[in-house]
mmCIF file of the C-alpha atoms, coordinates in Angstrom:
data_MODEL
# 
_entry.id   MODEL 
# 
loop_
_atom_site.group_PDB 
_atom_site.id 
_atom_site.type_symbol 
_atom_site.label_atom_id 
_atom_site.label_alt_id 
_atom_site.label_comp_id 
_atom_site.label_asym_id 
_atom_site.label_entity_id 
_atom_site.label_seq_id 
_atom_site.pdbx_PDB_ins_code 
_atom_site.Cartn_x 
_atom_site.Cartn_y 
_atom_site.Cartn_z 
_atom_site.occupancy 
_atom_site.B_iso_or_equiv 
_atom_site.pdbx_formal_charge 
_atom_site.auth_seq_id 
_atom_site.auth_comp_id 
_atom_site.auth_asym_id 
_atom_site.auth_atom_id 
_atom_site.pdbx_PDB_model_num 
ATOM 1   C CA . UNK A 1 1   ? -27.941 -37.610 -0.537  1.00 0.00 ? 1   UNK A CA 1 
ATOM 2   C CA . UNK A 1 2   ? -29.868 -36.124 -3.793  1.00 0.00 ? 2   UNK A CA 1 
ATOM 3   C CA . UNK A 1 3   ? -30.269 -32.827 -1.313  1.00 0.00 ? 3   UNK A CA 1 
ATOM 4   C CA . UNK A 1 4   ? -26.484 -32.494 -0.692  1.00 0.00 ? 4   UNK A CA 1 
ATOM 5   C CA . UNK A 1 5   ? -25.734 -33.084 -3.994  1.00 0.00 ? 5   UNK A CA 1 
ATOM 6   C CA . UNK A 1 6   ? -28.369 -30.566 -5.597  1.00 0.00 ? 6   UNK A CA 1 
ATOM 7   C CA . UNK A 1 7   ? -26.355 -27.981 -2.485  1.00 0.00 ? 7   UNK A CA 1 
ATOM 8   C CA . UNK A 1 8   ? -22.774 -28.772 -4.328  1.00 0.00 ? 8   UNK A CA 1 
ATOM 9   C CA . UNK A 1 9   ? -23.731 -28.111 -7.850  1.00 0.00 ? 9   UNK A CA 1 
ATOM 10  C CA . UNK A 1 10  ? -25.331 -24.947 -6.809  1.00 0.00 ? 10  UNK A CA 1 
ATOM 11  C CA . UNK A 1 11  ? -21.944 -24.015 -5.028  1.00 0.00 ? 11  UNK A CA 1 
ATOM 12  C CA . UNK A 1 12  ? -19.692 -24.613 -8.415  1.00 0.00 ? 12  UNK A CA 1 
ATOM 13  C CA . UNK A 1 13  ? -22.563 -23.095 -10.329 1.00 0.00 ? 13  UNK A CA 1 
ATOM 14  C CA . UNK A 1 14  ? -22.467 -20.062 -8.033  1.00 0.00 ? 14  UNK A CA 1 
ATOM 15  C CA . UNK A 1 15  ? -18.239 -19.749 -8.292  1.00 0.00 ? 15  UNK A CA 1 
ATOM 16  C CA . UNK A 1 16  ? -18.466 -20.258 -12.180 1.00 0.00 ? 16  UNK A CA 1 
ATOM 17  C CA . UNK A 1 17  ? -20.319 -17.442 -12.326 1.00 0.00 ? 17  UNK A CA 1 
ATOM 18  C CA . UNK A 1 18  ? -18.347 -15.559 -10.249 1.00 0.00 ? 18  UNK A CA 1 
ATOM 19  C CA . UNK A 1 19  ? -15.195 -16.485 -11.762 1.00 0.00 ? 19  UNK A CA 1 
ATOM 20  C CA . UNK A 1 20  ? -16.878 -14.922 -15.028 1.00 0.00 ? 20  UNK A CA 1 
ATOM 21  C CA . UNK A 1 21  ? -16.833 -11.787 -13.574 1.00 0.00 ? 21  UNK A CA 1 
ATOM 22  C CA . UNK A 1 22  ? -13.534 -11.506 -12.457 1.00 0.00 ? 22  UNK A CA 1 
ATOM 23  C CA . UNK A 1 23  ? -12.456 -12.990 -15.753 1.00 0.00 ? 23  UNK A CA 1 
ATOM 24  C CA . UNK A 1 24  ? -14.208 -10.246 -17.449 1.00 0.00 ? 24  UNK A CA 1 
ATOM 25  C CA . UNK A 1 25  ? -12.812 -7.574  -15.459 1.00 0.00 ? 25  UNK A CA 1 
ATOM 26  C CA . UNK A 1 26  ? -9.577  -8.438  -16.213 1.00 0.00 ? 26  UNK A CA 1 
ATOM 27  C CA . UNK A 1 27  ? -10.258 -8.444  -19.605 1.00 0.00 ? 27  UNK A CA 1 
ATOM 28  C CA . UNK A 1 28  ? -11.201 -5.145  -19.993 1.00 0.00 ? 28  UNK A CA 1 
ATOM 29  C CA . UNK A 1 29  ? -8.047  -3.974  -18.124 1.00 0.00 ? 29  UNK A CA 1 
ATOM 30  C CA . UNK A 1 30  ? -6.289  -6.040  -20.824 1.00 0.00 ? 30  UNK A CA 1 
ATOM 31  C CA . UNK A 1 31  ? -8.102  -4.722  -23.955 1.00 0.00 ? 31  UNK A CA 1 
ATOM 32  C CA . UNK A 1 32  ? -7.228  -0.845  -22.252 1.00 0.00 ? 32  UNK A CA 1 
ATOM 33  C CA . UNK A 1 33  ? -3.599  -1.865  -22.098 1.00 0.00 ? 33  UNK A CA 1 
ATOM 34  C CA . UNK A 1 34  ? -3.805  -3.292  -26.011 1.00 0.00 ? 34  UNK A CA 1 
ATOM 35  C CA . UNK A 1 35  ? -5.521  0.097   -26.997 1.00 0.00 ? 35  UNK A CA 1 
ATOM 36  C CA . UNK A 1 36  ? -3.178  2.022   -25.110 1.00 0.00 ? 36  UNK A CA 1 
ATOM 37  C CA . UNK A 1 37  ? 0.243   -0.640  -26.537 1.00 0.00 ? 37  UNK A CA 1 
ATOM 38  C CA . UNK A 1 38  ? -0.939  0.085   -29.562 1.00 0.00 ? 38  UNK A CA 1 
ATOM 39  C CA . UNK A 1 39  ? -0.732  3.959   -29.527 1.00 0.00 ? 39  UNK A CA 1 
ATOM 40  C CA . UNK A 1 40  ? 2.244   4.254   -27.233 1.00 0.00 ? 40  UNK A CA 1 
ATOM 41  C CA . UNK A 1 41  ? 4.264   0.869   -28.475 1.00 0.00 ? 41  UNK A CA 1 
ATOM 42  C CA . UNK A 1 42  ? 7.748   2.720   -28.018 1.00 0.00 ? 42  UNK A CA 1 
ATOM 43  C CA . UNK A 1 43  ? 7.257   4.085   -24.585 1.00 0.00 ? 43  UNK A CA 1 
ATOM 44  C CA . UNK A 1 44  ? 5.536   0.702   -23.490 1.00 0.00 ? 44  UNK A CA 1 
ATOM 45  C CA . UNK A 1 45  ? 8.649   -0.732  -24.784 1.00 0.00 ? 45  UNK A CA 1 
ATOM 46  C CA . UNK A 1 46  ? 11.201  1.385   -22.463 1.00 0.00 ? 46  UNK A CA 1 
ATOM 47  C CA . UNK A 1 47  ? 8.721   1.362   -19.336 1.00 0.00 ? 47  UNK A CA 1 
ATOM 48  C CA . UNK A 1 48  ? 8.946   -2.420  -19.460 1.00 0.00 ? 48  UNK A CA 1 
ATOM 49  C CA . UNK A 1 49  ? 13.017  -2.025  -18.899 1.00 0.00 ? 49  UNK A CA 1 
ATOM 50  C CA . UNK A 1 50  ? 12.632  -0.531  -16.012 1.00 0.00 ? 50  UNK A CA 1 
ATOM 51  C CA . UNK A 1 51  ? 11.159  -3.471  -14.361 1.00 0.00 ? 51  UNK A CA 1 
ATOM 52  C CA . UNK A 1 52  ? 13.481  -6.599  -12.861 1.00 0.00 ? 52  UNK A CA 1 
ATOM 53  C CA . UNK A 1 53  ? 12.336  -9.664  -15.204 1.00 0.00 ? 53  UNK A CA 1 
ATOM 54  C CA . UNK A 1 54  ? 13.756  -11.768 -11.755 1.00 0.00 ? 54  UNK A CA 1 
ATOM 55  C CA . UNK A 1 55  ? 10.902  -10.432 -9.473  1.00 0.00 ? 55  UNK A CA 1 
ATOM 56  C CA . UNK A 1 56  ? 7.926   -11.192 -12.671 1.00 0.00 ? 56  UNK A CA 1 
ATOM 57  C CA . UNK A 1 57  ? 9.863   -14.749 -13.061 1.00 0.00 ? 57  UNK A CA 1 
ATOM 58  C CA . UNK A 1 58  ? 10.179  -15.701 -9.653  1.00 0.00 ? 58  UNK A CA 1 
ATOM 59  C CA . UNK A 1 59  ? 6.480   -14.783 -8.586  1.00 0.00 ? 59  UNK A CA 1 
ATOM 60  C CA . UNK A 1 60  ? 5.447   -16.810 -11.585 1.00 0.00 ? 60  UNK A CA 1 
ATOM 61  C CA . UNK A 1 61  ? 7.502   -19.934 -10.312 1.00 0.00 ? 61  UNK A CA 1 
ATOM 62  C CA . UNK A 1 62  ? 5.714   -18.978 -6.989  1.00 0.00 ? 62  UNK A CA 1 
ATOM 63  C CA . UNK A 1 63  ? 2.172   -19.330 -8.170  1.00 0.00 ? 63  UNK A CA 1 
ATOM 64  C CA . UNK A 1 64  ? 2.494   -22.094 -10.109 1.00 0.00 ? 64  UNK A CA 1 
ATOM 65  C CA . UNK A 1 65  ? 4.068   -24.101 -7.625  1.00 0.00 ? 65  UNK A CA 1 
ATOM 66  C CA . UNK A 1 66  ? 1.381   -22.895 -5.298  1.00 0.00 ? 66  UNK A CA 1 
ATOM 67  C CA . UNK A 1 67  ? -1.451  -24.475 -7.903  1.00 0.00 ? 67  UNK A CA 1 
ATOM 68  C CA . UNK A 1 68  ? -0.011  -27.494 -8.328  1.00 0.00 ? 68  UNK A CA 1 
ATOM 69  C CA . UNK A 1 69  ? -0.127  -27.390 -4.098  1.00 0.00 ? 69  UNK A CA 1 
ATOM 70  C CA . UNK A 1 70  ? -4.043  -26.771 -4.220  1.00 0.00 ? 70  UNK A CA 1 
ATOM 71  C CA . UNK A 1 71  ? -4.412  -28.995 -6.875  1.00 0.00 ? 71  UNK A CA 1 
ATOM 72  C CA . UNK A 1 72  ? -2.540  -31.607 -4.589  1.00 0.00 ? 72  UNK A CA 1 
ATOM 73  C CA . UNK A 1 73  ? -4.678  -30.357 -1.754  1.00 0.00 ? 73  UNK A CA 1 
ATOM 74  C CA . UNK A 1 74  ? -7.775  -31.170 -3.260  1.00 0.00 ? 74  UNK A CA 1 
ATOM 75  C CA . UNK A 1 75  ? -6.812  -34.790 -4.723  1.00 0.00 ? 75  UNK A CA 1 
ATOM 76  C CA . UNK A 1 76  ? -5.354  -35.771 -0.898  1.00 0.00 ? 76  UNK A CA 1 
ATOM 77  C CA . UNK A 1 77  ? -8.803  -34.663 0.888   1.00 0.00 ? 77  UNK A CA 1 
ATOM 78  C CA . UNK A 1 78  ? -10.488 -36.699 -2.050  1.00 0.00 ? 78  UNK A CA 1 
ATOM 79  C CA . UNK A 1 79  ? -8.326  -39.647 -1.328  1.00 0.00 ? 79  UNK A CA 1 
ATOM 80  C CA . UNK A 1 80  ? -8.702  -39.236 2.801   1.00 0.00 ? 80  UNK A CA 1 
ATOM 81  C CA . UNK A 1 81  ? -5.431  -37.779 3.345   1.00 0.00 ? 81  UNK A CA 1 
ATOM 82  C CA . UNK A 1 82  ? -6.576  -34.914 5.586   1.00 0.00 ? 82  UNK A CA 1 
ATOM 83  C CA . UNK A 1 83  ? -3.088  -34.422 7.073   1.00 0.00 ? 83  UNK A CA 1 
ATOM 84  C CA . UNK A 1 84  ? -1.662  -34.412 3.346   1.00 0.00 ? 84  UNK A CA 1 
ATOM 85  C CA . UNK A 1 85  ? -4.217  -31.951 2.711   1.00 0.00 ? 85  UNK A CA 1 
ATOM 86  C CA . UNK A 1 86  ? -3.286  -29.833 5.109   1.00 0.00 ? 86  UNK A CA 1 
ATOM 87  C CA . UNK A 1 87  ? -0.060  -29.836 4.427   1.00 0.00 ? 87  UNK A CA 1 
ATOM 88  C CA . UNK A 1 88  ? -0.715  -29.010 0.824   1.00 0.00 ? 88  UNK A CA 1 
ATOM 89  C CA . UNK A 1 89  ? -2.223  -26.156 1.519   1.00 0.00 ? 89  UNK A CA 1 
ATOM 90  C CA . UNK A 1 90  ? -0.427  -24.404 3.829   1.00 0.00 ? 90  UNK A CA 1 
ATOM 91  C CA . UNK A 1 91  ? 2.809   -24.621 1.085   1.00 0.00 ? 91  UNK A CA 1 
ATOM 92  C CA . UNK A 1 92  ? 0.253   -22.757 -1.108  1.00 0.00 ? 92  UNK A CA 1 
ATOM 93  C CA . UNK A 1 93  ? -0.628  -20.459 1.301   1.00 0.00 ? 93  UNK A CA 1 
ATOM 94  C CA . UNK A 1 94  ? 3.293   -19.777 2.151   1.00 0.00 ? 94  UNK A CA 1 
ATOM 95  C CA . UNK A 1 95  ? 3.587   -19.379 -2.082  1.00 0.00 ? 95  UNK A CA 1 
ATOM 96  C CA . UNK A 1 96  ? 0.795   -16.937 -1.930  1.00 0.00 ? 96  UNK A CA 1 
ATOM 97  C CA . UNK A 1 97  ? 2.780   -15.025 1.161   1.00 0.00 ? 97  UNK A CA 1 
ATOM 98  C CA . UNK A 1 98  ? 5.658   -14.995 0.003   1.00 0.00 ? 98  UNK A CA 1 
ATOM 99  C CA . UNK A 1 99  ? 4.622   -13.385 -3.861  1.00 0.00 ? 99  UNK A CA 1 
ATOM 100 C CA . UNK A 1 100 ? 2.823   -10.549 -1.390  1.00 0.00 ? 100 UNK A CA 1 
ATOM 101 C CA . UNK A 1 101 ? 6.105   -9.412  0.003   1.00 0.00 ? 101 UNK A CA 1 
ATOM 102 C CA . UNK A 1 102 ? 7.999   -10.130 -3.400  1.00 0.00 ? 102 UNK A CA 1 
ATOM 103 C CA . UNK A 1 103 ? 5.547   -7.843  -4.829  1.00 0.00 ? 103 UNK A CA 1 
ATOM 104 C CA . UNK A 1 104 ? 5.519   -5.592  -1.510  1.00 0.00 ? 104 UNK A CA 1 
ATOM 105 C CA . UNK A 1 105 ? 9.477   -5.047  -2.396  1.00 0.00 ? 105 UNK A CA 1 
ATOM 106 C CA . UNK A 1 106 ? 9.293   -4.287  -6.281  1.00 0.00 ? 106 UNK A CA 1 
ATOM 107 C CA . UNK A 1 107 ? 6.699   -1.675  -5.779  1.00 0.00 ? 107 UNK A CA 1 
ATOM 108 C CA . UNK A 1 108 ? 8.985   -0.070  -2.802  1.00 0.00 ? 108 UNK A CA 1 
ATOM 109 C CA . UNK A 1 109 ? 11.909  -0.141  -5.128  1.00 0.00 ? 109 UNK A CA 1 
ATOM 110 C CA . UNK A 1 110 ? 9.985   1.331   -7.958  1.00 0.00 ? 110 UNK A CA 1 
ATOM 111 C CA . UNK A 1 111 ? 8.678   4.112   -5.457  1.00 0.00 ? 111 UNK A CA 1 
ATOM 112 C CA . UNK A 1 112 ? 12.413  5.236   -4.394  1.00 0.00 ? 112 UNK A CA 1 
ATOM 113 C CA . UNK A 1 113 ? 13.156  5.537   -7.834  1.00 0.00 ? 113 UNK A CA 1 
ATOM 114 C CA . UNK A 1 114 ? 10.249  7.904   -7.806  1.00 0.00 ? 114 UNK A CA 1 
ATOM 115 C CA . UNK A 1 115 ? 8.623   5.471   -10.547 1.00 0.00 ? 115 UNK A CA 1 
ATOM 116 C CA . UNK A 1 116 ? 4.725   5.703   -10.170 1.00 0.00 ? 116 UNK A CA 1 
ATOM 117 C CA . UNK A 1 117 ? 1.930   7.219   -12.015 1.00 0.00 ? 117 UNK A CA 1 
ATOM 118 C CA . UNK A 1 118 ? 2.041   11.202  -11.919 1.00 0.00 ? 118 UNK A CA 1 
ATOM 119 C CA . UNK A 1 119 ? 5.450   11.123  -10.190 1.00 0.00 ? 119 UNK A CA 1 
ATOM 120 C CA . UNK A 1 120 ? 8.004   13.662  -10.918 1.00 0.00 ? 120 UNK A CA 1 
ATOM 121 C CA . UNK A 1 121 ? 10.038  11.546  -13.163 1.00 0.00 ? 121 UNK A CA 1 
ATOM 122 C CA . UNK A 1 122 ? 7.503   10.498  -14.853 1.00 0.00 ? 122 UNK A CA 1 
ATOM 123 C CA . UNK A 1 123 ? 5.663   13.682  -15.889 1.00 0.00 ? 123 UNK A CA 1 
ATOM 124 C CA . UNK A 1 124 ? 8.727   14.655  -17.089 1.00 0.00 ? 124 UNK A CA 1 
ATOM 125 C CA . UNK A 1 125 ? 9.246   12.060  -19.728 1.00 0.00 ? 125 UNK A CA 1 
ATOM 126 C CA . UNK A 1 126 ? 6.767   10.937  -22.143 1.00 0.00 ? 126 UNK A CA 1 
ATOM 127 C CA . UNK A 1 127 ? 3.250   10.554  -21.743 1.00 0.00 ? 127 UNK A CA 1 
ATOM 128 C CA . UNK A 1 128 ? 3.245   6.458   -22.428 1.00 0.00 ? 128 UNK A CA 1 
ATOM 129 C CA . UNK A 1 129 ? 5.549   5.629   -19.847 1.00 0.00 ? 129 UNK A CA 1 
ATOM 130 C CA . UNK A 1 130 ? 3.520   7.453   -17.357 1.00 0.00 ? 130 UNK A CA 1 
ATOM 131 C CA . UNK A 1 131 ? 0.799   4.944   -18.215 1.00 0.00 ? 131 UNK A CA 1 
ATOM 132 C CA . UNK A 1 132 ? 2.493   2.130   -18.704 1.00 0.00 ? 132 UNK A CA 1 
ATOM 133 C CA . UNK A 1 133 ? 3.038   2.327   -15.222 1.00 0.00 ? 133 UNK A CA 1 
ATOM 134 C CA . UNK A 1 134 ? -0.246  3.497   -14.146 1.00 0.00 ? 134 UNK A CA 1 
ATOM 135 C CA . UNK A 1 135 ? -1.511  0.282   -15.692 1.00 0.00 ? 135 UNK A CA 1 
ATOM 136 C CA . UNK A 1 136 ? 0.850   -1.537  -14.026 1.00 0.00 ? 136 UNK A CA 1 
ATOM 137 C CA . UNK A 1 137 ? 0.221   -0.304  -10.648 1.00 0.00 ? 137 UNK A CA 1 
ATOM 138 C CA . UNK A 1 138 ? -3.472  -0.527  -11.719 1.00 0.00 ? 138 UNK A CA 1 
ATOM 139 C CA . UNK A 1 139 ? -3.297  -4.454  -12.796 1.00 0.00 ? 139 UNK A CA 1 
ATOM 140 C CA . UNK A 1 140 ? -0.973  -5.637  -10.226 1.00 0.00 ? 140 UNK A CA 1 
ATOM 141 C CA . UNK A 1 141 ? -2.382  -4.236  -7.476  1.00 0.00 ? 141 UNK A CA 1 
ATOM 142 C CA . UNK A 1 142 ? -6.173  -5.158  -8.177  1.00 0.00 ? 142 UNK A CA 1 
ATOM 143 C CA . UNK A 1 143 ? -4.448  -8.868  -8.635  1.00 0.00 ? 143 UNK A CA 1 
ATOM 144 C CA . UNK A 1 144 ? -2.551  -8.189  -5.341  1.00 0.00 ? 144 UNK A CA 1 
ATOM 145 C CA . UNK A 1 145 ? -6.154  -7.509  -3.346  1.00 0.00 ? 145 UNK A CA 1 
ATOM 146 C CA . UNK A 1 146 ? -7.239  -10.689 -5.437  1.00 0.00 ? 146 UNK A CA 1 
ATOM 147 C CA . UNK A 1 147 ? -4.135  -12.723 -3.716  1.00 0.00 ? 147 UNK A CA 1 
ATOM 148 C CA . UNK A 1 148 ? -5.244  -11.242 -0.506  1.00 0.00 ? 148 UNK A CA 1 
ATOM 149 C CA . UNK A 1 149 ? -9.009  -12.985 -0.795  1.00 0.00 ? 149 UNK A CA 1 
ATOM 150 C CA . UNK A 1 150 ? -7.371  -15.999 -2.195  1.00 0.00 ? 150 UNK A CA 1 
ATOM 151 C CA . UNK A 1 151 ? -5.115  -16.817 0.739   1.00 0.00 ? 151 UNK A CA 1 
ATOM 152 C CA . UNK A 1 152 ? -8.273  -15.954 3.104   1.00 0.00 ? 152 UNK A CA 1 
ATOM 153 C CA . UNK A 1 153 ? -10.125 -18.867 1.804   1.00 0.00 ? 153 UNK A CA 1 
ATOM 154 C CA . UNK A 1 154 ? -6.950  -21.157 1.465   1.00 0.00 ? 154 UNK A CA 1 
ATOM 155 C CA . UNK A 1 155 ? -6.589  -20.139 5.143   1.00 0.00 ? 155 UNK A CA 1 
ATOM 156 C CA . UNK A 1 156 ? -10.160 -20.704 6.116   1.00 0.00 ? 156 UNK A CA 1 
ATOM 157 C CA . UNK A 1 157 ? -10.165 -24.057 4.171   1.00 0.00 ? 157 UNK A CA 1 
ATOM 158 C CA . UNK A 1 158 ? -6.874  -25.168 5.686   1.00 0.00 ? 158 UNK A CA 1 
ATOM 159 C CA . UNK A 1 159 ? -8.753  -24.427 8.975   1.00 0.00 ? 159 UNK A CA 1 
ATOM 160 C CA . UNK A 1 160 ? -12.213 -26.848 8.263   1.00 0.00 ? 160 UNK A CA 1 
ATOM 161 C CA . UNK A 1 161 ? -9.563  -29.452 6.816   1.00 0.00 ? 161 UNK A CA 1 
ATOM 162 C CA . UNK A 1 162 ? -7.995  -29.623 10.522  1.00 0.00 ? 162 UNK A CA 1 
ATOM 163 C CA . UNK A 1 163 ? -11.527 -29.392 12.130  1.00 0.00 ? 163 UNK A CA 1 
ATOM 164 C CA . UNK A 1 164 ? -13.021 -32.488 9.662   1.00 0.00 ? 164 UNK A CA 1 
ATOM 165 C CA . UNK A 1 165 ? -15.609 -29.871 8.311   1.00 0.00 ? 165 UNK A CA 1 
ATOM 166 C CA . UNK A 1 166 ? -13.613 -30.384 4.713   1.00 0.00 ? 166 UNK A CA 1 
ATOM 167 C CA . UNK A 1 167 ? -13.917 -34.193 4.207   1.00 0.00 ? 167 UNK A CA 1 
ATOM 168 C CA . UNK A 1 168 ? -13.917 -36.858 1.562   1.00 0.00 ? 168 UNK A CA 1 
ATOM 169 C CA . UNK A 1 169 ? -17.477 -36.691 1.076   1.00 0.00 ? 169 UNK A CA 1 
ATOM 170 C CA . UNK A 1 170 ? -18.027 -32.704 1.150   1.00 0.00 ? 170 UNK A CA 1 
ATOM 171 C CA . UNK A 1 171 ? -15.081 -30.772 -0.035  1.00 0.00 ? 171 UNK A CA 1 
ATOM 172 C CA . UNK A 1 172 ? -16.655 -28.477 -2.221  1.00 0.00 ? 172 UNK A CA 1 
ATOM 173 C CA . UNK A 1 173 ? -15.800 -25.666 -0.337  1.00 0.00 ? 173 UNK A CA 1 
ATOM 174 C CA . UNK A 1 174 ? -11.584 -26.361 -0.709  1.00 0.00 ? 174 UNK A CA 1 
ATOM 175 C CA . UNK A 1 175 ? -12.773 -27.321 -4.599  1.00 0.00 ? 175 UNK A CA 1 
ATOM 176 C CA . UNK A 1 176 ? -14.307 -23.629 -4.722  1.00 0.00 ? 176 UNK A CA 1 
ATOM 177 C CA . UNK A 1 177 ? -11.143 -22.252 -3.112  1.00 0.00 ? 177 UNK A CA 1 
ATOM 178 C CA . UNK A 1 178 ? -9.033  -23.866 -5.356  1.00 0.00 ? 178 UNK A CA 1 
ATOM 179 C CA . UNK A 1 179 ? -10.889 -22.889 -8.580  1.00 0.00 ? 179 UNK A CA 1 
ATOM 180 C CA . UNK A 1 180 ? -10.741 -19.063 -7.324  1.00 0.00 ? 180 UNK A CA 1 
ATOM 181 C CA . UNK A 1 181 ? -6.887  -19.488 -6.705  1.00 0.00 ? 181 UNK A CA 1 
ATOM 182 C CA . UNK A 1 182 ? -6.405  -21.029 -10.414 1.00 0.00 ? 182 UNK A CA 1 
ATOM 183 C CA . UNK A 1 183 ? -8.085  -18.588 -11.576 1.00 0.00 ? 183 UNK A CA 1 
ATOM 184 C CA . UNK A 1 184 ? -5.765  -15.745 -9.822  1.00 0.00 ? 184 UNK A CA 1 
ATOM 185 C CA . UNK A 1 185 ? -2.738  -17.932 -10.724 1.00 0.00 ? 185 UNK A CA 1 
ATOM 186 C CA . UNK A 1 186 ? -4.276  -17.520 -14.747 1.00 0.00 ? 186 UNK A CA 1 
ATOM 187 C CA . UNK A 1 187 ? -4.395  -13.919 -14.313 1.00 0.00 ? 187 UNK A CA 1 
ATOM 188 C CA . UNK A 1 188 ? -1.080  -13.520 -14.058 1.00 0.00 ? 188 UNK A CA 1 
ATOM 189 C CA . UNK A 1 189 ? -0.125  -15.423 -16.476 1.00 0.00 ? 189 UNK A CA 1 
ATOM 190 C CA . UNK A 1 190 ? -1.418  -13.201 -19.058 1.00 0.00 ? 190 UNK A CA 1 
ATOM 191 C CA . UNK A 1 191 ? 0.166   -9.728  -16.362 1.00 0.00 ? 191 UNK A CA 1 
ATOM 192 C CA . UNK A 1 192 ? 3.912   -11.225 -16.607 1.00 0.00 ? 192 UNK A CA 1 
ATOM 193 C CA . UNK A 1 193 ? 3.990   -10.963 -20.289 1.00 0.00 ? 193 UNK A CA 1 
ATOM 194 C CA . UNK A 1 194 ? 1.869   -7.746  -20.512 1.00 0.00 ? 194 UNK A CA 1 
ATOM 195 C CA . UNK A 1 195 ? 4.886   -5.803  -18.208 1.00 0.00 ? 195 UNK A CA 1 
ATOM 196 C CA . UNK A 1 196 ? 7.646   -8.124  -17.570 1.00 0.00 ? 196 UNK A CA 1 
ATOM 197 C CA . UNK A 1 197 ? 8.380   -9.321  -21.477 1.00 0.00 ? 197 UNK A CA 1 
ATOM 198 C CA . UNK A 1 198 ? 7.357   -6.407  -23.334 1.00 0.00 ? 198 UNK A CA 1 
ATOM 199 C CA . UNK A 1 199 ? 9.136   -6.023  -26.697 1.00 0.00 ? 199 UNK A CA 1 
# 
């Protein structure tokens, strides 16, 4: 018992850490965007127009529906609800899904507008909008491949839930899973304002 519990702690310890990382990648990418905001506040200002506030607000209605899902995940496995569980976390996994092709659909409308870094239109008008965007592609997509890695382990954990690897008394794998996808649900928290509600 004293083994398996020495095993879990290492296994939070071990995400924590890794979560720091990721947390302080993201922060530089933030503190570059500041820097750059600071020096190119007009231009920031304009870029932001040009994307649709309903595709930032709906993908943040997405994700936060899909932590409260995890969340819910994690409590039912905890309470020996393995079917709840389950069902909890395929919703998420449909949240996470479905943000991927609302995201997969802004950045194809942006493209036809020939809006993206170095484009034509761009290059032609000033220098902050072109990296406005470039952040924005930048950001966004680097969360996107983070989305991508989230849903694998929702999807993996959804799949020990059905086979009774995840259960009441060892869960810390779905607990790690869930942590990771908080974590990617925080991150763009801080994006939507950054792009969406520039002013």
């Amino acid at each position: 018992m004293n083994t398996k519990t020495k095993d879990n702690t290492g296994a939070k310890f071990g995400m924590w850490l890794f979560l720091y990382s990721e947390i302080m990648l993201f922060t530089g990418l933030f503190i570059l965007y500041a820097a750059y905001f600071r020096e190119y506040l007009p231009d920031f200002v304009n870029a932001g127009k040009e994307l649709d506030l309903r595709y930032g607000a709906v993908n943040t209605l997405i994700l936060l529906t899909s932590s409260f899902t995890v969340a819910a995940a994690i409590t039912a496995i905890r309470k020996k609800q393995a079917q709840g569980s389950l069902i909890f976390l395929c919703i998420s996994i449909a949240c996470g899904i479905i943000f991927l092709i609302n995201k997969y659909f802004e950045w194809g409308h942006k493209f036809s507008h020939d809006i993206f870094p170095n484009s034509a239109t761009l290059n032609a008008g000033p220098r902050g909008e072109n990296i406005f965007f470039g952040l924005y592609y930048v950001i966004t997509g680097l969360h996107g491949v983070h989305i991508i890695a989230g849903l694998s382990l929702l999807i993996t954990a959804a799949w020990f839930v059905k086979k009774g690897k995840i259960v009441a008394s060892d869960f810390v794998f779905l607990e790690n899973s869930g942590l990771y996808w908080h974590l990617v649900d925080l991150i763009w928290i801080f994006i939507f304002p950054l792009f969406y509600l520039v002013i």
